[in-house]
N, C-alpha and C positions, 0 to 999 in steps of 0.2 A: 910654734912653741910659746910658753905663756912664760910671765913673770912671777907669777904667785898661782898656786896652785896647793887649794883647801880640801879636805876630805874628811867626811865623820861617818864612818862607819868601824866595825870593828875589827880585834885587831886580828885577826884571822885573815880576811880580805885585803887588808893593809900589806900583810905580810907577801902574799903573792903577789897583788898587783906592785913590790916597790919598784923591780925594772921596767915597768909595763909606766909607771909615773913618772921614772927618772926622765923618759924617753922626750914627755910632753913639756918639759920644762927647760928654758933658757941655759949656758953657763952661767952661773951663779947666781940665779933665780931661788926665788924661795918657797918654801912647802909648809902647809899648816895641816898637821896629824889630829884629828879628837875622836872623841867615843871609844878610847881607848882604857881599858879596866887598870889601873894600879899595878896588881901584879903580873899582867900580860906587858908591862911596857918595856923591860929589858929584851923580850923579845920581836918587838918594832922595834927597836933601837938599832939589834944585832942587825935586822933587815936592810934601815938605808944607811947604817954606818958606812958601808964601803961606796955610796952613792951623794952621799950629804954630809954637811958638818951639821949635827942634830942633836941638841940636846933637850931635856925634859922643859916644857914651857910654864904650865901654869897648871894646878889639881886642886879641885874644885869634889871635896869629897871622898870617895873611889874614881873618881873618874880626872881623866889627864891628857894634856897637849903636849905635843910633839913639834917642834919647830926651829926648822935648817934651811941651810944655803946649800945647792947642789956644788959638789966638787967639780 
């Protein structure tokens, strides 16, 4: 299992794989989300909310970061 653990793909993929990433990641290790569109981010949010404490990190345009500590 890792300690940080980055992904930039969209947020479709994100969405699926969030159990599949919770798995590869330490307790309370951290995750960094991008290439994530603005209006798609409430819905990767809803995704690892029950897996991470995650909130919006930085938006750079339409485009946005994601980044939490696994529960």
């Amino acid at each position: 299992q890792a300690d940080l653990l980055v992904a930039n793909i969209l947020a479709s993929p994100l969405v699926e794989l969030a159990p599949h990433l919770a798995t590869l990641i330490k307790p309370a290790g951290r995750i960094v989300l991008s290439g994530i569109l603005a209006e798609q981010a409430d819905e990767v949010l809803d995704a690892y909310a029950p897996l991470f404490d995650i909130e919006k990190f930085k938006q750079q345009d339409n485009w946005l970061c994601l980044a939490g500590n696994k529960k």
